[in-house]
C-alpha positions in Angstrom: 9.4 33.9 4.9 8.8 37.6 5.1 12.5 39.5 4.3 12.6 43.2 5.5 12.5 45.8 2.9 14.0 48.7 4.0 17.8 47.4 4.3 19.9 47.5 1.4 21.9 44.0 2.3 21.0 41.2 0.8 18.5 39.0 2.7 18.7 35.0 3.1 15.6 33.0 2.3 15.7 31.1 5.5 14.0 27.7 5.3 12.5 26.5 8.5 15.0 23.9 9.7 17.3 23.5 7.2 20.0 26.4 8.3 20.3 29.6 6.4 21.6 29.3 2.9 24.3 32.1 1.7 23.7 34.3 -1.4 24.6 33.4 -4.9 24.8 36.5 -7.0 24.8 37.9 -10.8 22.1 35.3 -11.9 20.7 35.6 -15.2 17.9 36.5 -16.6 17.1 33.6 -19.1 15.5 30.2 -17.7 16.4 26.7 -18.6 19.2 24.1 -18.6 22.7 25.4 -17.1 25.8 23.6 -16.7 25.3 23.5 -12.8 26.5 20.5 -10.8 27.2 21.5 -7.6 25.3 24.4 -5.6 25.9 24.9 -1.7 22.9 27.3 -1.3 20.3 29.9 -2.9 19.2 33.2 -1.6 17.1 36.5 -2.5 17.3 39.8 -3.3 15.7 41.7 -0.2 11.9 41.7 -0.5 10.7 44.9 -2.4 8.2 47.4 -0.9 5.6 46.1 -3.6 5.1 42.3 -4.4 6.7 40.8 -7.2 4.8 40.5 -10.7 4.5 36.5 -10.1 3.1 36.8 -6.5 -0.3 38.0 -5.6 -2.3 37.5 -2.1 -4.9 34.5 -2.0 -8.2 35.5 -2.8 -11.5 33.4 -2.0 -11.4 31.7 -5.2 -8.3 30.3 -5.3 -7.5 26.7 -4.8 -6.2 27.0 -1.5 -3.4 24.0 0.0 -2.7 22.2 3.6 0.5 21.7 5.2 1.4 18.2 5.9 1.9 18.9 10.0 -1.5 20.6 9.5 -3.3 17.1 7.7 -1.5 14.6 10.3 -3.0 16.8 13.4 -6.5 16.7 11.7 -6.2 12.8 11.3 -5.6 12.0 14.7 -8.3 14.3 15.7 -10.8 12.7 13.1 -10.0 9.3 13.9 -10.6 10.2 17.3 -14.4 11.1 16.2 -14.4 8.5 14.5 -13.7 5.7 16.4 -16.5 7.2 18.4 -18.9 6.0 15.9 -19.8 2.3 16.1 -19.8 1.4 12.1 -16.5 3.6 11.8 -14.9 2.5 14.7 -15.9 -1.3 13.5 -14.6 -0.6 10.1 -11.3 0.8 11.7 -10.8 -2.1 13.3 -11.4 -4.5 9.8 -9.4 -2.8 7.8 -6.2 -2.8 10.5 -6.7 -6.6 10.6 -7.4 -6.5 14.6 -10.6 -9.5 13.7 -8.4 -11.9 12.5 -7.8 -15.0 13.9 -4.4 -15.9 14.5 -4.6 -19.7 15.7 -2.5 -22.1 13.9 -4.7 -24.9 13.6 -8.6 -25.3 13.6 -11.5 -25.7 16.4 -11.6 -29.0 16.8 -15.2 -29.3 15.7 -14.4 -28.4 12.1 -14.6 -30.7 9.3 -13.3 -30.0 5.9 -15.2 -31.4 3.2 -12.9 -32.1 -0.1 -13.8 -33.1 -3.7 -12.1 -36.6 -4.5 -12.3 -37.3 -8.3 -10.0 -39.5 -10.3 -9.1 -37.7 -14.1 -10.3 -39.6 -17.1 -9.3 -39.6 -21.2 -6.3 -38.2 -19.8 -8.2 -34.9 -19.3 -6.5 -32.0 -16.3 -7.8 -29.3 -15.4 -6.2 -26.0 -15.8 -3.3 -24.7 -14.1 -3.8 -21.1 -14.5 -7.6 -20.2 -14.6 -9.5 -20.6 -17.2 -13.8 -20.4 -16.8 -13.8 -22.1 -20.4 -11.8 -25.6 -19.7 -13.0 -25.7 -15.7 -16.6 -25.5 -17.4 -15.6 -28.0 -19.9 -14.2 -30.8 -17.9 -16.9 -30.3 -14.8 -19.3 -30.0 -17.6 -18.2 -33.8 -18.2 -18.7 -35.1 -14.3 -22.7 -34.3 -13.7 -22.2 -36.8 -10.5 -19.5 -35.3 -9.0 -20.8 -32.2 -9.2 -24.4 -33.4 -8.2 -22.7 -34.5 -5.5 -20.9 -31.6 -4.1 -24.0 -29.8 -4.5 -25.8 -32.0 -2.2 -22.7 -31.4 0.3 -22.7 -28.0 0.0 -26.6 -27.9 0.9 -26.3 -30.1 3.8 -23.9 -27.8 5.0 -25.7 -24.3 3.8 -29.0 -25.1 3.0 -30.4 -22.6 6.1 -28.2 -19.9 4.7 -29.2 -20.4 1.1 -32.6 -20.5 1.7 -32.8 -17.2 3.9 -30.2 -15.6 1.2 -33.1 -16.2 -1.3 -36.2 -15.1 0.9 -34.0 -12.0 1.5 -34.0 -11.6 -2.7 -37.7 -12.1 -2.8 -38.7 -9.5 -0.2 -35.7 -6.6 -0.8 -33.9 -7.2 2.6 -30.9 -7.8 1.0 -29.2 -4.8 2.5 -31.3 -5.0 6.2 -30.8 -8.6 7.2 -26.7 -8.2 5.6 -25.4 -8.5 8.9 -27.5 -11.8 9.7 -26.3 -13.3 7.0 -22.4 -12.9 7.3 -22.8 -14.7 10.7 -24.5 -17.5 9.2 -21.9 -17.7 6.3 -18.6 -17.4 8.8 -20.5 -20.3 10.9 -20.9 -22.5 7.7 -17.8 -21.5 5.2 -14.8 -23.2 7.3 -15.8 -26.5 6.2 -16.6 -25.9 2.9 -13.0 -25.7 1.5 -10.8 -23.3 0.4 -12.6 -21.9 -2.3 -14.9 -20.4 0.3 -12.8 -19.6 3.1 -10.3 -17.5 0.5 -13.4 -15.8 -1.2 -14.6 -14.7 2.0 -11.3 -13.6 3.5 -11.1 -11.2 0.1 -14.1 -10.2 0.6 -13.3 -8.7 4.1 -11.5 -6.1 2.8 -14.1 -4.6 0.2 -15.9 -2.0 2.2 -17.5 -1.1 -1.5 -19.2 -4.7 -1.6 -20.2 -5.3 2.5 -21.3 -3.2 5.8 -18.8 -2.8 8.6 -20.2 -5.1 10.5 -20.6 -7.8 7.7 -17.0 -7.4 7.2 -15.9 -8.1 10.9 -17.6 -11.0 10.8 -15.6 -12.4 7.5 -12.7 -11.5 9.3 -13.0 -13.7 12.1 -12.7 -16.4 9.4 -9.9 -19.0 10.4 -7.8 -20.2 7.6 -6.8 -22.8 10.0 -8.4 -26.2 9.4 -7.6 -30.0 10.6 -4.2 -31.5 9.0 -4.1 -34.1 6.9 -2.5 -37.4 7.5 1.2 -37.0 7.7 1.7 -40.6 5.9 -0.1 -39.0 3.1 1.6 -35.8 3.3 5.0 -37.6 3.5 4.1 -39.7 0.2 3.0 -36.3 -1.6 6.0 -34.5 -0.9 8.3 -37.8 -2.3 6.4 -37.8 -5.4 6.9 -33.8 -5.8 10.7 -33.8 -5.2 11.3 -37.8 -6.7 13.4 -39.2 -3.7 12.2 -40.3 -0.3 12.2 -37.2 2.3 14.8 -38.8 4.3 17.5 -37.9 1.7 16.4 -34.4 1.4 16.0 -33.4 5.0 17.9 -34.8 8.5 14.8 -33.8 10.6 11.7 -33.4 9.8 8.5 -32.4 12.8 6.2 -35.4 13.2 3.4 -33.2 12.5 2.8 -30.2 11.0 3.2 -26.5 12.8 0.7 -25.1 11.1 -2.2 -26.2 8.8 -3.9 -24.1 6.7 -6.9 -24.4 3.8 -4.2 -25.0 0.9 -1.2 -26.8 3.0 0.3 -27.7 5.7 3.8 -27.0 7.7 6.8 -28.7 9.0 9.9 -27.4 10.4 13.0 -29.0 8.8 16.5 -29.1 8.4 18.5 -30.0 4.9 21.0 -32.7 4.7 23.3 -30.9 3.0 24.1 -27.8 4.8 22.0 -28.0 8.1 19.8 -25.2 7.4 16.4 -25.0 9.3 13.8 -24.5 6.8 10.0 -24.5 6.8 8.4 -27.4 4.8 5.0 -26.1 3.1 3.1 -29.6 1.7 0.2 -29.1 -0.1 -3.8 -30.6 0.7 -4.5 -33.6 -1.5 -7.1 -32.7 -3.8 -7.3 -29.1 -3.5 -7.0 -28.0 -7.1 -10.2 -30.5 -7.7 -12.1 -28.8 -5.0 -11.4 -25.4 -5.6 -12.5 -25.5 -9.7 -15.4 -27.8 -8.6 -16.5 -24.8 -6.1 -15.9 -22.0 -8.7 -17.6 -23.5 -11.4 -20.9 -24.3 -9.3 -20.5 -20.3 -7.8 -20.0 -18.8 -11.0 -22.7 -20.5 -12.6 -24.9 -19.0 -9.7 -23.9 -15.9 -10.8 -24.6 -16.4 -13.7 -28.3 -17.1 -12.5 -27.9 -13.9 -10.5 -27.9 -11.9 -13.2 -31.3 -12.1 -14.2 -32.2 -10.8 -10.9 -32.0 -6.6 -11.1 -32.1 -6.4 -7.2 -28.5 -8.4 -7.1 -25.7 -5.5 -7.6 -23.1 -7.5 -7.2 -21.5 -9.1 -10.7 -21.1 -12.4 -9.0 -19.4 -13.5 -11.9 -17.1 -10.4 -12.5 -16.4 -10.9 -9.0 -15.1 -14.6 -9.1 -12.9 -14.2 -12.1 -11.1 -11.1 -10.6 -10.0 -13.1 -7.7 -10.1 -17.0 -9.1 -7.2 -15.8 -11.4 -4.8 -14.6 -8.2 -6.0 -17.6 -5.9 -4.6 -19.7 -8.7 -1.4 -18.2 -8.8 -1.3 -19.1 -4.8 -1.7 -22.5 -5.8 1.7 -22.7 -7.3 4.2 -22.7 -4.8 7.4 -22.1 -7.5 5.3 -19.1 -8.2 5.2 -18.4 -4.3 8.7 -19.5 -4.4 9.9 -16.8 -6.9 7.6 -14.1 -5.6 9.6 -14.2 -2.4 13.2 -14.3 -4.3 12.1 -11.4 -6.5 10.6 -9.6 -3.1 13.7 -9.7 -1.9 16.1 -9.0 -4.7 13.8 -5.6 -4.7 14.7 -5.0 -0.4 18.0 -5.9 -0.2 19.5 -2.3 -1.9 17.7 -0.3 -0.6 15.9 -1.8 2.6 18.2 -4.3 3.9 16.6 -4.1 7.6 13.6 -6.4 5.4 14.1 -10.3 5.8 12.5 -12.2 3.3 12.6 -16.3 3.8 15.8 -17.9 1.0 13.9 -20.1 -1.2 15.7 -23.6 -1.5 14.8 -24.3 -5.5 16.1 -27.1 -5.8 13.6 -28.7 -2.9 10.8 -27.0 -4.3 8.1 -27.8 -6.7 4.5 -26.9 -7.3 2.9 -28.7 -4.5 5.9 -28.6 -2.0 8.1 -25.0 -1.0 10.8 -25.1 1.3 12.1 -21.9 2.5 14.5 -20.6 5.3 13.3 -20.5 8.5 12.6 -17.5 10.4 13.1 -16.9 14.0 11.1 -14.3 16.1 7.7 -13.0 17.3 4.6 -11.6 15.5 5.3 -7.9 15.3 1.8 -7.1 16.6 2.8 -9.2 19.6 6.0 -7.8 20.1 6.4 -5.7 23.1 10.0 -4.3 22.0 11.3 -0.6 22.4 12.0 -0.7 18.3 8.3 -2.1 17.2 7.3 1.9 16.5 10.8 2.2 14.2 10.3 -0.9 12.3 6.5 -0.1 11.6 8.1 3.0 9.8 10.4 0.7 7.8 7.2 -1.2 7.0 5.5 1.5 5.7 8.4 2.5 3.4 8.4 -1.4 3.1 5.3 -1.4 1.5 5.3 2.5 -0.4 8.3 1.5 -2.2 6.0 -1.9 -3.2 3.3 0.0 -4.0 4.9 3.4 -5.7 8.0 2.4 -7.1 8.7 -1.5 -7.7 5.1 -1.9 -8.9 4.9 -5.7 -7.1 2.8 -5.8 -4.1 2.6 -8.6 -1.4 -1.1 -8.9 -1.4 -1.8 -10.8 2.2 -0.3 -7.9 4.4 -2.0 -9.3 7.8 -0.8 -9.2 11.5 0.8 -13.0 11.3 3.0 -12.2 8.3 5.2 -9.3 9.9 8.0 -10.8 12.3 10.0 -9.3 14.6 13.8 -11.1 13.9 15.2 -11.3 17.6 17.8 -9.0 15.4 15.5 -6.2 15.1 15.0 -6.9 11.5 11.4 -6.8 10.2 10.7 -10.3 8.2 7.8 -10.1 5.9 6.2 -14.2 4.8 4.0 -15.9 2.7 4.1 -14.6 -1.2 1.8 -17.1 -2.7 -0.6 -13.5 -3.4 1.1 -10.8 -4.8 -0.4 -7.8 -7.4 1.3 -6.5 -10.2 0.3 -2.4 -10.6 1.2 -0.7 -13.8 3.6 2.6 -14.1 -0.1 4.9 -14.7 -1.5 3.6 -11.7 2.1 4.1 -9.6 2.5 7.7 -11.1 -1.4 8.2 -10.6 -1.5 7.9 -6.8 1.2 10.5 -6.5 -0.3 12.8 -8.5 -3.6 12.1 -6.8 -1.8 13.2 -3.6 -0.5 16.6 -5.0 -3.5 17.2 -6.4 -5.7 16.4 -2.5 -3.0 19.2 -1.1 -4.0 21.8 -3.3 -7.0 21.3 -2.8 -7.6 20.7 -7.1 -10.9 18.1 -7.1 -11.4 19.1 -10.8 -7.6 16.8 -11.3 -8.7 14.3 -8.3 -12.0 12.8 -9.8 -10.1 12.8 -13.0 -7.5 10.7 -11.0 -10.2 8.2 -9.8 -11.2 7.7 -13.2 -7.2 7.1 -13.8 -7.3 4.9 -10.9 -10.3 2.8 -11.9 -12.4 3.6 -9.3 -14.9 5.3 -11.7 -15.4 4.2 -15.3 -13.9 6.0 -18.2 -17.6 7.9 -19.7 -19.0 9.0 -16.6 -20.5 12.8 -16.1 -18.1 14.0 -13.6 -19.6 17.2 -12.9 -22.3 16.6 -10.1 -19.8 14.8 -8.2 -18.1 17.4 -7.9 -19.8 19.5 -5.2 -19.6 16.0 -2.8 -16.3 15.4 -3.1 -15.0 18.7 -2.4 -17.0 19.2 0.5 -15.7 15.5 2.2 -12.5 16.7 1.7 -12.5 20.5 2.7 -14.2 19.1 5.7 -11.7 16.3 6.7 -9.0 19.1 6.0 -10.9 22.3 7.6 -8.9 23.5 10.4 -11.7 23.3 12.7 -10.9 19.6 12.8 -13.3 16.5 13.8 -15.6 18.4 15.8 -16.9 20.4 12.5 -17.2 17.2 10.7 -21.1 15.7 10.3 -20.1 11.9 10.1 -23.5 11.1 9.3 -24.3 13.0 6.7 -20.8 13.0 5.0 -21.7 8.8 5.6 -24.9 9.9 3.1 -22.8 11.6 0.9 -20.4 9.1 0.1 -23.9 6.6 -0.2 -24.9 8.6 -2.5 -22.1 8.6 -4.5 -21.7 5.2 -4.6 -25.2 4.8 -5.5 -25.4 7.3 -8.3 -22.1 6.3 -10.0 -20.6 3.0 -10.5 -17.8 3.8 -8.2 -15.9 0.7 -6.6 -12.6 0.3 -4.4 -10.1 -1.9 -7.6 -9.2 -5.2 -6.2 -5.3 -3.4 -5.8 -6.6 -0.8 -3.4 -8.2 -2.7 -1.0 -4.7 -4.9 -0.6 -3.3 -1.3 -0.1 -5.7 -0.4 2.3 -5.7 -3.6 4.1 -1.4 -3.6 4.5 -1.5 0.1 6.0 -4.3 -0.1 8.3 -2.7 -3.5 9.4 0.8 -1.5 10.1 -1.5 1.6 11.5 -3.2 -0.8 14.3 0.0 -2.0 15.1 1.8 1.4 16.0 -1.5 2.8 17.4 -1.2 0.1 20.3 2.3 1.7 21.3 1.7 5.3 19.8 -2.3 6.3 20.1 -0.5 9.9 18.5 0.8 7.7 15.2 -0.7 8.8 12.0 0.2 6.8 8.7 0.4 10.7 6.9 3.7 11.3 9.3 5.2 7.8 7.7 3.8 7.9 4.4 4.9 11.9 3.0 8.3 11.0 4.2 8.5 8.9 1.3 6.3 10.3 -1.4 8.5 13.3 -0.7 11.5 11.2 -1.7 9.9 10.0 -4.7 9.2 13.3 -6.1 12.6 14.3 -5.3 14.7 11.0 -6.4 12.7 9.8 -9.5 13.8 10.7 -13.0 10.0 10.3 -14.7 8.8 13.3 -16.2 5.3 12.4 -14.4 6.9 12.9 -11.1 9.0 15.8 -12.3 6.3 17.4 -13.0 4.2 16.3 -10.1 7.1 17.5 -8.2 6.6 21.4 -9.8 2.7 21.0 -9.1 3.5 19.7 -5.4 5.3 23.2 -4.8 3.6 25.8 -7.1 0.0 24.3 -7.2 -2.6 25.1 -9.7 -2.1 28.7 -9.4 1.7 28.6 -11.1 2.7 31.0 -7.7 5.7 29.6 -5.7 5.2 27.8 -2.5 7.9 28.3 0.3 6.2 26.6 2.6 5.2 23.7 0.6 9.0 23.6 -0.5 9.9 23.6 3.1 6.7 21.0 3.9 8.5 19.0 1.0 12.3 19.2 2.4 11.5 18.2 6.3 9.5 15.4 5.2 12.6 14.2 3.1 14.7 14.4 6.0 12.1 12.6 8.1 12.1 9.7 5.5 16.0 9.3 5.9 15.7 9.0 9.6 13.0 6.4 9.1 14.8 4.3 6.3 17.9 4.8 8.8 15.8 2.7 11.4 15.7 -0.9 12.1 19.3 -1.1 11.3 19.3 0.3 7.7 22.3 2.6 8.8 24.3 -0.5 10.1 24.0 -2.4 7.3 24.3 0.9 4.6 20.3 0.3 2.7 20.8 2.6 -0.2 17.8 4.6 1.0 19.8 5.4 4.3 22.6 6.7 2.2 20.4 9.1 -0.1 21.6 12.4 1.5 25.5 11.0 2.0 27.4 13.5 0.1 30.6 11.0 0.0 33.5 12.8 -0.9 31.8 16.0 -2.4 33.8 19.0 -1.1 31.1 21.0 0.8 33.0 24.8 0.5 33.0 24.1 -3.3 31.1 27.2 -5.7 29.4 27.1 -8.3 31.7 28.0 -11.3 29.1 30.4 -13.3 27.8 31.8 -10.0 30.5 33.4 -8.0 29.7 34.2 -4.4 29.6 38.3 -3.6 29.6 37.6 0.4 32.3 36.3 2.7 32.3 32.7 3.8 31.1 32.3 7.7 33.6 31.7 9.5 31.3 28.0 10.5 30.8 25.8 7.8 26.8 25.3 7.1 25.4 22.4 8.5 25.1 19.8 6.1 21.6 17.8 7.2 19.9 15.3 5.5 17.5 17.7 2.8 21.0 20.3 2.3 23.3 16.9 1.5 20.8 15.1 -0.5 20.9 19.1 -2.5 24.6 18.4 -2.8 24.4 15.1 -4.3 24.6 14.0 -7.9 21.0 12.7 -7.7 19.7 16.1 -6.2 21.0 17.8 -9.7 17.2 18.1 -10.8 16.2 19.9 -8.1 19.1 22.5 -7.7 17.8 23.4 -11.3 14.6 23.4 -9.9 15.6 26.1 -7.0 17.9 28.1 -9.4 14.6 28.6 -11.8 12.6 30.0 -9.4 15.6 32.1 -7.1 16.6 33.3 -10.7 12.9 34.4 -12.1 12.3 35.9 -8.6 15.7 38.1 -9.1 14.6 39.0 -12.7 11.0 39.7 -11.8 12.9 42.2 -8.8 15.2 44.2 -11.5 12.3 44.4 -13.4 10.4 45.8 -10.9 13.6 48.1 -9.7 14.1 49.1 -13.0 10.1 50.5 -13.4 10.3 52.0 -10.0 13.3 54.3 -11.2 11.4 55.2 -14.5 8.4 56.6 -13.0 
């Protein structure tokens, strides 16, 4: 970026690969709004001998930031350290889902045990969750719970027992490991209840070890299916005619079975679509409020115990209220219609199953069916380009549309023999709020500058610290895990041990926890990031995931991400940024190429189209800024960053540009001016 200063022409501020832009000349003075709409390029004055007034060299104190290509080099050389670390590497592998089980049905020496109780005084229990009337109606039916008690201590009476003598003697923590075993060993056949809770558990890192998490994860879901007779009677009294009138085939046993349901493959009567048939287990709803009532009145018991640091009961009502929404399949249904209404704009390379209504109801879903292979399996040239559409899959989820599918594993991304990416199973999905999108990003400005007063001000945001805590000893930790993660001396400079201390000690002097949203976030990109890593062992998720936080700063109208966007390229020192402008526009361009993949260009996804300029004429001026300089005689190359500056939607940040090229030119006449006064 450095312009020569003894030549009277003017210079070009040349942007790495985005071509050099020609000069616009006689800019004023004054800042703010101007009636701009269309602007080709910007240039400078050449570079006086002295600096401007707004720059000034870095000293040692300021907040210093890291290029993007810097950050994704130092993440594949720290994962490479780390996944020479057993814990780490173990943790690695949890959280990119590569311990799950992907049969579709059970060992065949599990046995589910189920709760059968008939209702009485015409009493239900709830259908969204409700501690109050689950208490009140088990409260009522001291046998039946008497007796699933007994079960449940036939089953885990070895595991409760060493559970407590780990309590009594403080070996909670020590014999962890010991007792995740026992628990994966015993859980299957205790229901759903207990396989669900300990699949979310999995993914807490904040709650178990490593290795007490790999164990969880090697949880099956899969369990014996149910009689078909019974399933075929269930489904008749769901939809009110007998199956046969519905569907012209139907599999004479299920696919799949699962903890909740089990499924055929189908096709309708009336138009001869395949479809997948999801029936749900007979007396699921009575097992799973049975099992939370008797847990959460453990916890309850817990509490009373100092040692325990785990709100048990906190714990069960965070996730009893989702697992309830799975129980509804028109909720599931829905989910996946809404999923897709979201995709099909913008992303139209994701496949998300049709959901057939009108044979749908709260115990049966049919959907399309979907052709293809696991994308984890898939040994396809394309997997690596539709990995990037997942991650944009799941940023736009997770930044921008606020609804999140919330089981991201390997067996719910398919590979369509199209090359489409098909996304299933939306019986779990989390709603985040606009402060929590908006706070991420600004989160992320904030880690490239460096700014860890802002970023423990964003966990707080985030809810991964309390609103009231003393902030200021944390400080000193924080910065130093992140300096040394982004140091360029790289892996090798990193202690893991001791930064493994740190972050202890952190979560054991302040109540800081991962929020039940973040872990699902965690969980869908490490799944995606084990996937590319087995044809890519170069792939870091920082190359997919600025490519599209880039277009969000650039595209969205919020004034949070406005400014965000200012902050992104000036920092916390107020001094422009070239090369964080520059860091900003490649990684736009890289996002269109990846939203362009997978056949978004084919099928014109809006996000594709972002830098189309359409019919815009590309040699038009800007009216109030007449150009000084002859046209070359080659138009400028009009790439993805330059077109998308050309567009209506990249109005904001021509503005943007014309601020800073026109308070650079002032602060240079200024400067001129003083220079011929003395």
């Amino acid at each position: 970026m450095e312009a020569a200063a003894a030549s009277s022409a003017p210079h070009l501020l040349h942007c790495g690969g985005f071509g050099r832009l020609p000069r616009l000349a006689s800019l004023p003075g004054r800042r703010g709004r101007r009636p701009v709409r269309r602007v080709l390029a910007v240039a400078t004055e050449p570079k006086p001998s002295a600096p401007a007034p707004r720059s000034r060299p870095r000293t040692p104190n300021d907040v210093s930031s890291t290029r993007f290509g810097e950050v994704s080099k130092e993440i594949q050389r720290v994962r490479k350290q780390m996944e020479e670390d057993e814990q780490l590497a173990t943790l690695m592998r949890g959280l990119r889902g590569q311990n799950l089980r992907d049969s579709q049905f059970a060992d065949d020496n599990v046995r589910l045990r189920l709760v059968e109780v008939s209702s009485m005084n015409n009493e239900a229990l709830p259908l969204v969750y409700s501690p109050e009337i689950i208490s009140a109606y088990w409260g009522k039916r001291p046998t039946a719970v008497a007796t699933r008690v007994v079960q449940l201590l036939s089953v885990a009476g070895g595991f409760i027992s060493h559970l407590i003598s780990d309590l009594i003697n403080n070996k909670l923590k020590e014999n962890e490991v010991a007792r995740a075993i026992e628990l994966r060993e015993i859980v299957t056949s205790l229901g759903p209840a207990y396989i669900k809770l300990g699949q979310a558990l999995s993914i807490r890192p904040d709650i178990l070890s490593p290795a007490a998490m790999t164990e969880l994860q090697k949880l099956c879901d899969k369990v014996p299916s149910f009689p078909d007779d019974i399933a075929m009677t269930l489904l008749e009294e769901e939809l009110g005619r007998p199956w046969s009138e519905i569907y012209s085939e139907l599999s004479p046993s299920p696919i799949a079975a699962a903890s909740l349901g089990q499924v055929y493959k189908g096709r309708l009567k009336e138009n001869g679509d395949l479809v997948a048939v999801k029936v749900q287990r007979p007396f699921v709803l009575e097992t799973v409020t049975i099992d939370l009532f008797i847990i959460r009145n453990l916890g309850l018991v817990l509490r009373r115990f100092p040692q325990v640091s785990i709100d048990v009961v906190g714990l069960v009502d965070e996730w009893a209220a989702r697992f309830f929404e799975e129980l509804d399949y028109v909720n599931e249904g829905e989910n996946g219609t809404r999923f897709a209404e979201m995709m099909k704009r913008d992303l139209p390379q994701v496949v998300v199953p049709k959901t057939y209504n009108k044979y749908t109801s709260r115990k049966v879903l049919t959907t399309q069916w979907i052709d293809g292979e696991k994308l984890s399996q898939s040994t396809e040239d394309d997997v690596g380009s539709l990995v990037s559409v997942g991650v944009i899959c799941y940023l736009k989820q997770l930044l921008d549309t606020g609804f999140f599918h919330a089981d991201p594993h390997p067996g719910n991304m398919i590979r369509t023999p199209d090359g489409k990416l098909a996304i299933l199973d939306f019986g779990l999905v989390t709603k985040l709020t606009d402060d929590q999108k908006y706070g991420m990003i600004e989160a992320i400005a904030h880690l490239i500058h460096r700014d860890y007063d802002a970023i423990v001000k964003d966990f707080v945001k985030l809810g991964f610290i309390p609103e009231g805590v003393n902030l200021d000893p944390i400080l000193p930790v924080l910065a130093k895990v992140f300096d040394q993660a982004l140091e360029g001396g790289g892996a090798k400079n990193i202690n893991f041990q001791e930064l493994a201390a740190d972050l202890a000690q952190i979560t054991f002097d302040y109540p800081f926890r991962i929020p039940p949203y973040f872990a699902l976030i965690i969980r869908a990109i490490g799944v995606l990031e084990g996937i590319a890593l087995v044809g890519d062992p170069e792939f870091a998720i920082v190359d997919e995931a600025y490519p599209y936080i880039a277009q969000r700063l650039l595209t969205d109208e919020s004034p949070r991400l406005r400014s965000a966007l200012r902050y992104t390229i000036y920092g916390k020192s107020g001094v422009f940024n070239a090369e964080r402008f520059i860091d900003v526009m490649q990684a736009f361009e890289n996002f269109i190429r990846a939203a362009k993949s997978g056949g978004g260009e084919d099928l014109k996804g809006s996000m594709a189209e972002l830098a189309d300029i359409g019919t815009q004429q590309s040699t038009s001026l800007v009216p109030a800024f007449p150009m000084t300089i002859s046209q070359p005689e080659q138009p400028i190359k009009a790439r993805a960053a330059l077109a998308f500056l050309l567009s209506e939607r990249g109005d904001f940040f021509r503005e943007f540009i014309l601020d800073e090229v026109s308070s650079h030119v002032t602060a240079v006449g200024i400067d001129s001016r003083t220079s011929c006064h003395t």
